[in-house]
C-alpha positions in Angstrom: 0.0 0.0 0.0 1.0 3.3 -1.0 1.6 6.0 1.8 1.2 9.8 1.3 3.3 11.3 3.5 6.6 11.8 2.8 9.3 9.1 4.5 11.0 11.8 6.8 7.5 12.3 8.4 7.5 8.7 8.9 10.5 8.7 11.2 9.2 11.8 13.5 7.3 10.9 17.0 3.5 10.3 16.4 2.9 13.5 18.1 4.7 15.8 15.7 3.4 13.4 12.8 -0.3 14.6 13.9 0.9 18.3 14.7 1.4 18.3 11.0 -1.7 17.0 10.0 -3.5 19.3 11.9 -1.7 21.8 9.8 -2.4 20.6 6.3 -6.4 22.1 5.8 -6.5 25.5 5.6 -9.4 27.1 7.4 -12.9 27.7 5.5 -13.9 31.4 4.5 -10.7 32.7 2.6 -10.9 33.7 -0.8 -8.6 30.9 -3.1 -5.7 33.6 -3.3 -5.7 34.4 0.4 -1.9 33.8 1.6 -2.9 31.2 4.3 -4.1 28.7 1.6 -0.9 29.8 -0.5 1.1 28.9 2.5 -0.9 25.6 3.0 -0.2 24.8 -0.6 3.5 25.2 0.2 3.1 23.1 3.5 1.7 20.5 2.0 4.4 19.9 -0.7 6.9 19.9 2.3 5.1 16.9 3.7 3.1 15.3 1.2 3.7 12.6 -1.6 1.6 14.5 -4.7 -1.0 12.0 -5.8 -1.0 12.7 -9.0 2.4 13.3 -10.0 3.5 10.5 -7.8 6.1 12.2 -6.1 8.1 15.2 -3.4 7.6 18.3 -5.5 10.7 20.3 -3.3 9.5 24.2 -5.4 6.7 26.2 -4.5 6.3 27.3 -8.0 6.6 24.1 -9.8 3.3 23.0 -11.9 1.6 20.2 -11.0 0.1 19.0 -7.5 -3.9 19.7 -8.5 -5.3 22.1 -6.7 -4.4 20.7 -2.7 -0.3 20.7 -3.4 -0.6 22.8 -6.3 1.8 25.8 -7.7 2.3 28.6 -4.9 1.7 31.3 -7.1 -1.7 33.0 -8.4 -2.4 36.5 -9.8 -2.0 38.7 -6.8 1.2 36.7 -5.2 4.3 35.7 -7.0 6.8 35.4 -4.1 6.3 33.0 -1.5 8.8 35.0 1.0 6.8 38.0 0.9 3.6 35.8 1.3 4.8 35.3 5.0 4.6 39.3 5.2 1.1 39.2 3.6 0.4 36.0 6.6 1.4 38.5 9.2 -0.3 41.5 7.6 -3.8 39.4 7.6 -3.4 38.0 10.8 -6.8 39.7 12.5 -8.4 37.7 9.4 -6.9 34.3 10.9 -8.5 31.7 13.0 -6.5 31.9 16.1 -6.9 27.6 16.8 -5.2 27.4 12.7 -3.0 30.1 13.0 -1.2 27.9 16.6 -1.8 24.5 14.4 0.1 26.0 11.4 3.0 27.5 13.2 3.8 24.4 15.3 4.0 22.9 11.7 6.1 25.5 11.0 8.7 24.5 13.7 8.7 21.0 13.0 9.5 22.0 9.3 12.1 24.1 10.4 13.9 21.5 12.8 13.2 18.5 11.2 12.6 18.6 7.4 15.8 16.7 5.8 16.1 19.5 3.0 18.6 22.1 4.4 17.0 25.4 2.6 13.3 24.1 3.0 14.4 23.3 7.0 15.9 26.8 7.6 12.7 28.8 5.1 10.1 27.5 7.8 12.2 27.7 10.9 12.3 31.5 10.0 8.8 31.8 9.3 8.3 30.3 12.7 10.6 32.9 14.4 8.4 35.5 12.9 5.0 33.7 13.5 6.2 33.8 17.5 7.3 37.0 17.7 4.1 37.9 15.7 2.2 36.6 18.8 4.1 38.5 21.3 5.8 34.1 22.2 9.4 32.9 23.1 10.3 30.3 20.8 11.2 26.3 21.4 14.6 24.9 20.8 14.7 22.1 19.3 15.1 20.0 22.6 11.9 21.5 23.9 10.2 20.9 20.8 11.1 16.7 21.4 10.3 16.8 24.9 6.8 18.4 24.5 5.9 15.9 21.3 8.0 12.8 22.3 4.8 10.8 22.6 5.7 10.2 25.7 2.6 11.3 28.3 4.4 12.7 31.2 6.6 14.9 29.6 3.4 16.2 27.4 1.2 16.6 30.7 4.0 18.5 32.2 4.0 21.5 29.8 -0.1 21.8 31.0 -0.8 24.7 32.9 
């Protein structure tokens, strides 16, 4: 059987598996061009296996992907760095409960993903997505410890 995800995902804790899961639907009432589904698009492609072109497709731009892990680029954006800005910019317009699901995704992209210019393009939009909400950023280490599917450590970040 076929899997969708790509193999690095495979080797993370469960935890951090489902943390990017939660990440990969962007939330209902944006318009198609709104940067958070651009930025999905561009998630998705840095975990999933595109279905229909059976394989990692590692540029934002690149055709293919259909319409879920398809091309980052549309009429009104045409740089995915300065989509981050246009993120930030709309963040009032966010879900608060997507915009925490899509910038712990962020930080596991930008500690774990096995590409070394994908891996440090999301651990800098994570630095800016926590100082955007006023937030001290995780190490690495932390990161682990919090989603090491290991219960006791998770229960002890609870407040």
């Amino acid at each position: 059987m076929s899997c969708v995800l790509q193999p690095w995902v495979c080797d993370l804790t469960l935890m951090q598996q489902s943390v990017l899961l939660t990440a990969l639907r962007a939330p209902d009432g944006l318009i198609k061009s709104h940067p958070t589904k651009t930025l999905s698009r561009w998630l998705r492609r840095c975990i999933l296996i595109s279905a229909f072109d059976k394989r990692v497709l590692e540029d934002p731009y690149e055709p293919g992907g259909g319409s879920f892990t398809g091309p980052c680029k549309t009429d009104t954006i045409r740089d995915i760095d300065h989509v981050i800005q246009l993120y930030i910019d709309c963040g009032d317009e966010i879900p608060l409960h997507f915009f925490f699901h899509f910038m712990q995704a962020t930080e596991i992209l930008g500690y774990k993903h096995p590409k070394e210019p994908i891996r440090k393009w999301w651990l800098q939009v994570y630095f800016r997505l926590v100082g955007f909400g006023h937030l001290n950023p995780e190490s690495e280490e932390q990161l682990d410890l919090r989603l090491s599917d290991n219960e006791k450590n998770w229960r002890a970040r609870e407040v």
